[in-house]
KOLKOL-952727 format. One record per residue (C-alpha): residue number from 1; x, y, z. Coordinates in pm, 1 decimal, always signed. Layout:
N
NUM, X, Y, Z
...
***
This chain:
389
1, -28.8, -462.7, -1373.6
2, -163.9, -217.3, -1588.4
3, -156.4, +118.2, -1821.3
4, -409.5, +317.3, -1861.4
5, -217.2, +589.1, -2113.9
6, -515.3, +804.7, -2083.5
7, -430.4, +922.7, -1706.5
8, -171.0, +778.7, -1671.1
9, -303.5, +533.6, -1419.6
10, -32.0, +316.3, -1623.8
11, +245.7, +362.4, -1317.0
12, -13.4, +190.1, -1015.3
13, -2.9, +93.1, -697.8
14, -71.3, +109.4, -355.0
15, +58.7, +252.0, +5.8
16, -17.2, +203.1, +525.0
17, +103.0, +18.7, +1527.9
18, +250.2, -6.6, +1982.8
19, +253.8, -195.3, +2341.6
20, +194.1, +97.9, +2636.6
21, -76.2, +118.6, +2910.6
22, -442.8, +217.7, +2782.4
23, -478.3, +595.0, +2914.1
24, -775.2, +856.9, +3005.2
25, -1013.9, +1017.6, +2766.2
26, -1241.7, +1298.0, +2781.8
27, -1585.1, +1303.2, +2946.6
28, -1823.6, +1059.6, +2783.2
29, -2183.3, +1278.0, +2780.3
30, -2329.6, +908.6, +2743.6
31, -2134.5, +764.6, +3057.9
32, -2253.3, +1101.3, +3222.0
33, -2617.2, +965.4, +3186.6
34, -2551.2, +645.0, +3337.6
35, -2476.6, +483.2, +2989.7
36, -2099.5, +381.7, +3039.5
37, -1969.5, +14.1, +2933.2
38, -1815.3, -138.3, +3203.7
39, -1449.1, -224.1, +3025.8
40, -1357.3, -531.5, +2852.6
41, -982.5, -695.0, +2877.1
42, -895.4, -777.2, +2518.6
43, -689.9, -1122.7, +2443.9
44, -458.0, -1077.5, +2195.0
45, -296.5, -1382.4, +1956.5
46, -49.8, -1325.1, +1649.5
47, -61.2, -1399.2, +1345.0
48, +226.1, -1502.7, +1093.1
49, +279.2, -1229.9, +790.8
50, +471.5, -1297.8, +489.2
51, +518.2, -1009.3, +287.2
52, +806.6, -959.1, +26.0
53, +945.1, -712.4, +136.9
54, +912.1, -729.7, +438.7
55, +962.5, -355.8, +526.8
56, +818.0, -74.0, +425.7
57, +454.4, -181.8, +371.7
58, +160.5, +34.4, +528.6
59, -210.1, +77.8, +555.2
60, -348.8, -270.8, +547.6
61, -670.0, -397.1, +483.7
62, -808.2, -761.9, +490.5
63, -1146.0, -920.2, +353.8
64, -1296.3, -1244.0, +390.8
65, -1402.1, -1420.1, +28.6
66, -1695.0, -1648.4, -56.2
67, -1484.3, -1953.6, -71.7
68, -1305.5, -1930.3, +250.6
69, -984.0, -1744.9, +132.9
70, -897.4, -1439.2, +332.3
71, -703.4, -1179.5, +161.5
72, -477.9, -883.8, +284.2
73, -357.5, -591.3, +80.5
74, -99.9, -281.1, +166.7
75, +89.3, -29.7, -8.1
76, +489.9, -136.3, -46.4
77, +707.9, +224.0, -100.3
78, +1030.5, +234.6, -216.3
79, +1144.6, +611.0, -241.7
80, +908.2, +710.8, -498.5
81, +827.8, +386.7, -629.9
82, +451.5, +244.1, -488.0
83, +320.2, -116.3, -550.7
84, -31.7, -257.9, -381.8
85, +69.7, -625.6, -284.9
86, -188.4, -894.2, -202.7
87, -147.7, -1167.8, +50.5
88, -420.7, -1468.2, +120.8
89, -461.9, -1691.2, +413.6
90, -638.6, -2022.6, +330.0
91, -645.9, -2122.2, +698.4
92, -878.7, -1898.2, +861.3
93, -608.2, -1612.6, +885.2
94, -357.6, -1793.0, +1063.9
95, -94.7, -1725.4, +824.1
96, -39.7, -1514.1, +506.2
97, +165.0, -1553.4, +216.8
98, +244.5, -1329.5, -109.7
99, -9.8, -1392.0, -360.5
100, -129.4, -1112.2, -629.3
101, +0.0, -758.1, -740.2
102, -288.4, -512.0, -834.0
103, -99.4, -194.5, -894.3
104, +238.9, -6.8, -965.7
105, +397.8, +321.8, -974.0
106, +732.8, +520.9, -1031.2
107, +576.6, +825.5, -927.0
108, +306.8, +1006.2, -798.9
109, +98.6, +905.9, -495.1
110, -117.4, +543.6, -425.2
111, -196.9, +429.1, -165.6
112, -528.9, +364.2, +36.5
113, -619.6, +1.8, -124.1
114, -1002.3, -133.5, +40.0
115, -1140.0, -488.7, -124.7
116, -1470.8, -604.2, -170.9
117, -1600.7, -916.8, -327.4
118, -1866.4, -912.6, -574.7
119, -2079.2, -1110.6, -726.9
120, -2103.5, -1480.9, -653.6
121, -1830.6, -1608.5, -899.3
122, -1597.4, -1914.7, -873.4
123, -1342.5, -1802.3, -841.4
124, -1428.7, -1503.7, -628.6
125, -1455.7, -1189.7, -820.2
126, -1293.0, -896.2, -621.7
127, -1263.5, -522.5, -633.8
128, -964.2, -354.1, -492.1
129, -1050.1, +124.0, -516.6
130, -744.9, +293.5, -379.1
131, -611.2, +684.7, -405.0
132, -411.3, +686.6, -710.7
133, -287.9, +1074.8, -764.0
134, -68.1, +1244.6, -1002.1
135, +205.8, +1487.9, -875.1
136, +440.6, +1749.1, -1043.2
137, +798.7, +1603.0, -1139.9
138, +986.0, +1714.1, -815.5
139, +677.3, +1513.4, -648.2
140, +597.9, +1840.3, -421.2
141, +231.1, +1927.0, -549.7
142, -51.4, +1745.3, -719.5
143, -167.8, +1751.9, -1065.0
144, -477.5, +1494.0, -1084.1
145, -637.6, +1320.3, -813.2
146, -876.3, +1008.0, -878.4
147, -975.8, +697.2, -690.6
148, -915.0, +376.1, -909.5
149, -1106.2, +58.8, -918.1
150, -963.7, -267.2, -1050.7
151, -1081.6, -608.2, -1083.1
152, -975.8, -996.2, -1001.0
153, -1173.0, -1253.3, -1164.6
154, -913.3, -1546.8, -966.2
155, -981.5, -1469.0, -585.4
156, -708.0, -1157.4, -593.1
157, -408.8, -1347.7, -796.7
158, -404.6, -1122.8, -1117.0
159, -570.1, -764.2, -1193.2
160, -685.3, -516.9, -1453.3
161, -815.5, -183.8, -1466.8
162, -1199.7, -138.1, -1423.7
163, -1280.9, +189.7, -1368.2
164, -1234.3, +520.7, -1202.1
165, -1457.1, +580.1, -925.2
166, -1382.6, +957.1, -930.0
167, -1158.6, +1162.2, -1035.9
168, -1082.4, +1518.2, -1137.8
169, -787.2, +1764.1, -1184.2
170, -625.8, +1957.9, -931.8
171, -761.7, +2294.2, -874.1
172, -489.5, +2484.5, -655.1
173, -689.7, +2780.4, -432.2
174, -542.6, +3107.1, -353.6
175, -313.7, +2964.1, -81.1
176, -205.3, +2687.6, -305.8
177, -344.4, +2410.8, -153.2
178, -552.6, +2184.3, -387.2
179, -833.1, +1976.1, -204.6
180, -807.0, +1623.1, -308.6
181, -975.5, +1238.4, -220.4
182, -852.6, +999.8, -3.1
183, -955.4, +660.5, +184.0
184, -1218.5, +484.9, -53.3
185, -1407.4, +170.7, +151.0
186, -1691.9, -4.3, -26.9
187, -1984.0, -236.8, +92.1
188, -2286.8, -447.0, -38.3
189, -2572.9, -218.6, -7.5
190, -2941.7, -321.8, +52.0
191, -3030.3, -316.5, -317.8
192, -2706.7, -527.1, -399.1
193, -2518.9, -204.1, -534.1
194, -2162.5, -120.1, -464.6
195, -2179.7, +142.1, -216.8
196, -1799.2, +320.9, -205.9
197, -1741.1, +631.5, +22.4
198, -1422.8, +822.7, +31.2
199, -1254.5, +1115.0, +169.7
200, -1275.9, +1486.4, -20.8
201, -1126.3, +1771.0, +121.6
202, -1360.8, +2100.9, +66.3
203, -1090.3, +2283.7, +236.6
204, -757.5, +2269.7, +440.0
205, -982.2, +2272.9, +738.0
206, -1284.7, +2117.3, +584.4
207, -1350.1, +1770.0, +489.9
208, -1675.8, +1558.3, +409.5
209, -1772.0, +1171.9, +316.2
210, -1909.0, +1159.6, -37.4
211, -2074.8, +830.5, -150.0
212, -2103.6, +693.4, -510.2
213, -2271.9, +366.8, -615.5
214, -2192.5, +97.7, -915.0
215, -2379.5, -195.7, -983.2
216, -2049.9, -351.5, -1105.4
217, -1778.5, -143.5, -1034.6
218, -1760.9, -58.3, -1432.1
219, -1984.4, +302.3, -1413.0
220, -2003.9, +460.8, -1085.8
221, -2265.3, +759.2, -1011.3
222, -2172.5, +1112.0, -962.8
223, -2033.3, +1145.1, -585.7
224, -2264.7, +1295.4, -361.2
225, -2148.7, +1435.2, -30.6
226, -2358.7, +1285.9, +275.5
227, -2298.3, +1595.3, +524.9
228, -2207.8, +1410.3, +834.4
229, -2123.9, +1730.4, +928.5
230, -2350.4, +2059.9, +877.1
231, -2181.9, +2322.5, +599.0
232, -2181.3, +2590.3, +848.5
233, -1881.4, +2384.9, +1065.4
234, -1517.5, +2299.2, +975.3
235, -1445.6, +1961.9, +1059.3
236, -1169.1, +1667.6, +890.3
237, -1389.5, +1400.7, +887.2
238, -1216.6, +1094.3, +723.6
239, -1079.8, +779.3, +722.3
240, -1432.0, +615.4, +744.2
241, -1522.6, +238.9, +829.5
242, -1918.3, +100.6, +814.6
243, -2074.4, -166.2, +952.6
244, -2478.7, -281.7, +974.1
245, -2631.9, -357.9, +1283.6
246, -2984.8, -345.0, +1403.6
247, -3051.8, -96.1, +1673.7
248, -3181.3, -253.0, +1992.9
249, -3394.7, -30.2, +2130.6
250, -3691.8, -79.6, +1839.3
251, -3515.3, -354.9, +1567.9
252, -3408.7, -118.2, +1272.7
253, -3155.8, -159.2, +1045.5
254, -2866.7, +61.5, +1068.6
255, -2548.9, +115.7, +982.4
256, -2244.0, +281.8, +1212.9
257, -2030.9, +489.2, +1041.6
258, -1665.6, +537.4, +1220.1
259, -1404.9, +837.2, +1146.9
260, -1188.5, +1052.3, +1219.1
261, -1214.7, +1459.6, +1291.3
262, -1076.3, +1756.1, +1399.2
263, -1363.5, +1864.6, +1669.3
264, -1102.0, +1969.2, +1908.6
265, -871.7, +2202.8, +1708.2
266, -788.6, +2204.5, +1341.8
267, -481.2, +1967.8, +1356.5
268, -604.9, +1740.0, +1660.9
269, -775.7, +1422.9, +1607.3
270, -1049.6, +1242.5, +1759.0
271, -1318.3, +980.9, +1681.1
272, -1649.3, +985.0, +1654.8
273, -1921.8, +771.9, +1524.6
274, -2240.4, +812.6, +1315.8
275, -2566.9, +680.6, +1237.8
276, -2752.6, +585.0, +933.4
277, -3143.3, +422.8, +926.7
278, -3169.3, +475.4, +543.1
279, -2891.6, +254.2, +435.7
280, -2601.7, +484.7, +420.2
281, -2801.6, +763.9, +194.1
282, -2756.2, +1024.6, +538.4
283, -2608.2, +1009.6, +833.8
284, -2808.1, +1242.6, +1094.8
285, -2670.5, +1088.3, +1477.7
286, -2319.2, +1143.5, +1550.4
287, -2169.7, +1129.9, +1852.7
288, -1840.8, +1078.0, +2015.7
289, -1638.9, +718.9, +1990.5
290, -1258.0, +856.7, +2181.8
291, -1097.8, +1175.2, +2225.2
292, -762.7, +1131.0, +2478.9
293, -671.2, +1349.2, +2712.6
294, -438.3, +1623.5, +2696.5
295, -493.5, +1969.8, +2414.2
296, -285.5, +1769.6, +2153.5
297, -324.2, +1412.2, +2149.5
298, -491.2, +1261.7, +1879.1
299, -671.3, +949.3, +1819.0
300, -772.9, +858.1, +1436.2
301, -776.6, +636.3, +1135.8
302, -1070.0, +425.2, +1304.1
303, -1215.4, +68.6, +1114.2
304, -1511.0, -96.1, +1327.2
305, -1703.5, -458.6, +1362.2
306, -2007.1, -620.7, +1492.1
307, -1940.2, -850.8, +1738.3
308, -2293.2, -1003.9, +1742.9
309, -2450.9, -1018.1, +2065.1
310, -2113.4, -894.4, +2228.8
311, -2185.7, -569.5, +2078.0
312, -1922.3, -335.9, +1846.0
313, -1558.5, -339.4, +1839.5
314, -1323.8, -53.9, +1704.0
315, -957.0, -14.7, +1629.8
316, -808.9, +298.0, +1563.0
317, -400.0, +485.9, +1616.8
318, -356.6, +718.9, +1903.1
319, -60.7, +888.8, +2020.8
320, -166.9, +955.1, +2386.4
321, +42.5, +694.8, +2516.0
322, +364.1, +749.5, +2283.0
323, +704.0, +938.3, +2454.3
324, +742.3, +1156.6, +2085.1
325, +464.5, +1390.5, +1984.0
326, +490.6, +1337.5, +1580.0
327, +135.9, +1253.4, +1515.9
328, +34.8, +1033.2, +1261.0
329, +419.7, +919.4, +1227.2
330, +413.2, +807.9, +1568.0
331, +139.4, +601.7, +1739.5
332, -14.9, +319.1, +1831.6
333, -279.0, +50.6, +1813.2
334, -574.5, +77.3, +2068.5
335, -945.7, -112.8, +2072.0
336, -1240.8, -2.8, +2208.9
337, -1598.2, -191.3, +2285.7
338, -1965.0, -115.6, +2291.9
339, -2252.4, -287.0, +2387.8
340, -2412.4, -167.6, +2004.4
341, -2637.5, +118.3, +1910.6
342, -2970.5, +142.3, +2115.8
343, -3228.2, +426.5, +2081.4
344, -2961.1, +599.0, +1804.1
345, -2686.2, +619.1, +2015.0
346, -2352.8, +429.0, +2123.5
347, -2219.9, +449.0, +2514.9
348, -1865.4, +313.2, +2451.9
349, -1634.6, +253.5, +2674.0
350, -1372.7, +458.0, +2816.7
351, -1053.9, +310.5, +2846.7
352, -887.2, +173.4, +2496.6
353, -691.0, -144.3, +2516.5
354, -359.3, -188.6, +2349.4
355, -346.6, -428.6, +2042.4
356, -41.1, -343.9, +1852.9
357, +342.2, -257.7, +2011.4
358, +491.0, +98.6, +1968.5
359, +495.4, +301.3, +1667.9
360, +191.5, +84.4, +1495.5
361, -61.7, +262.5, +1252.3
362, -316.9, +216.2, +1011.6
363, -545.7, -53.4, +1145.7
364, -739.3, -288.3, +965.5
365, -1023.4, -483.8, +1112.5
366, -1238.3, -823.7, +992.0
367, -1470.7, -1022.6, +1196.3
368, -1585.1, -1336.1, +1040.2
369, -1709.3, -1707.4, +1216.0
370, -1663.6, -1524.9, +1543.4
371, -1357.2, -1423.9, +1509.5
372, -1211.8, -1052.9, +1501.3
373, -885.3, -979.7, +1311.7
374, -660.4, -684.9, +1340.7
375, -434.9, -557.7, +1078.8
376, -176.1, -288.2, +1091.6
377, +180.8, -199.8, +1028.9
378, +422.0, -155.4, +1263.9
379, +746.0, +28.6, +1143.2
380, +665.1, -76.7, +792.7
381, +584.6, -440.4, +874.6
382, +237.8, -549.9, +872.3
383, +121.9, -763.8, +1115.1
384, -185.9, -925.6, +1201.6
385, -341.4, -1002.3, +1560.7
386, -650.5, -1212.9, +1667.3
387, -889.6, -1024.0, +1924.1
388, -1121.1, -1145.2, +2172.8
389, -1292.1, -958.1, +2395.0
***
């Protein structure tokens, strides 16, 4: 715990899925050409979660450390209260148990927590950047909005303020709405930097991935906005998750950027998938991951994995399947393969599996020593779920 009297970052903390039959999807241009993975039945295993509370816990995300340890943070709310809780597995994910605090707040808005190890420290050093916005005193509109780093020298037990990734005050428009950042995730880029991209809204209908970079997570460079999308269009692209692979068609390095957007109407979500060759610095192929069928069912909140030789898995909330329409409050967990990226594109397949029971959201996703775990909430109680495909 922490204050930070400054910004008031002194109130922190954090905030973040269904079993129904996989469904239909819109054309796939790449299984049009002949390109279409034959479908994959995923095994599913559970895994024991024990968070305190129990309820009332969303958007989880889970990292593997250098000595083994596996941690797993989420958001707890309690009406306007928010605390980011940590958990840690020290049997290869099997179970979880309580095991740090990194942030709390009375008011305001946290929530998005991502972790990333740094260093090679022993203990494990960590880095935990989550949204971490100011709102007026009726909690109806926001005042500040900033992304917030903090640091754990003991493998995730105890944390203090580091730094703030980005931040700035809101700046209402003529309709009132104030564009803010959301959805931080960091990786280890090539030069041993801390790559971190987020979420900021350009408009209520326009939304682009900005990247800054920190050798430490102390100092982070000014945020620059990689245009995964061209300035002339209006797309919600958010809610990213990156992984490297090497594209099989000539051996590069690349890395596959997963997200969210709003291709299909301004409140409608799909996801889509793009490419990097320079080590996340642009993003120039893009191409479709899942859209479902029907004018207003969504898919979104995507996090993605290498699976080696087996090729790319992604998670990601839909609401095709659910009985209610009351997207994102409503969905479900689904899981998609690929065979991997080949010639700058991705032919995935076509028809999701289900990985988490009814009204499930905010997926996680890890794969370490061949294994793939799956992390979500489901009602407010996060829950974890070995894949195989």
């Amino acid at each position: 715990m922490f204050i930070n009297t400054i910004i008031q970052a002194a109130l922190l903390l954090l905030s973040c899925l269904p079993f129904l039959a996989s469904s239909r999807s819109i054309p796939n241009p790449l299984a049009q050409r002949g390109l279409e993975l034959s479908p994959r039945a995923v095994q599913v295993q559970a895994v024991k979660v024990e968070a305190t509370p129990a309820s009332d816990n969303h958007y989880s995300r889970v990292t593997r450390l250098s000595d083994g340890s596996i941690l797993l943070a989420y958001t707890h709310f309690n009406d306007k209260e928010r605390t980011i809780q940590v958990l840690k597995s020290t049997n290869n994910g099997a179970s979880f148990q309580p095991w740090g605090e990194i942030a709390h707040r009375t008011s305001g808005d946290m929530d998005n927590v991502f972790l990333q190890e740094v260093g090679s420290t022993s203990p494990p050093t960590v880095l935990a950047a989550f949204r971490n916005h100011d709102k007026t005193d009726d909690n109806k509109a926001y005042t500040h909005f900033r992304i917030t780093v903090c640091r754990s020298e003991d493998g995730g037990k105890n944390w203090k303020f580091l730094s703030q990734a980005h931040e700035f005050p809101a700046q209402p428009n003529a309709d009132g709405f104030a564009p803010g950042i959301w959805e931080p995730f960091m990786r280890i880029g090539a030069d041993g930097n801390i790559q971190m991209t987020f979420s900021k809204e350009l408009a209520k209908d326009d939304q682009q991935t900005f990247r800054t970079t920190s050798k430490d997570g102390s100092r982070w460079s000014p945020a620059v906005n990689l245009k995964v999308h061209k300035d002339d269009v209006k797309l919600r692209d958010g809610m990213q998750g990156i992984v490297k692979v090497k594209d099989q068609k000539d051996g590069r390095d690349a890395l596959v950027m997963v997200f969210e957007t709003t291709r299909r109407g301004e409140h409608v979500f799909s996801v889509e998938y793009a490419v990097s060759y320079d080590d996340g610095a642009t993003y120039p192929e893009r191409g479709l991951v899942y859209a479902p069928a029907g004018d207003k069912k969504n898919a979104g909140s995507p996090q993605i994995v290498n699976l080696g030789d087996k090729g790319l898995a992604v998670l990601f909330m839909t609401d095709e399947s659910t009985p209610t329409q009351d997207w994102p409050a409503i969905a479900q967990i689904k899981g998609l393969t690929s065979a991997g990226l080949k010639g700058g594109k991705i032919a995935w397949g076509t028809r999701p599996e289900v990985v988490g029971n009814a009204n499930s959201q905010w997926p996680g996703l890890l794969s370490f020593n061949g294994k793939i775990l799956g992390v979500f909430d489901n009602d407010g109680v996060v829950q974890g779920r070995f894949l195989s495909w």
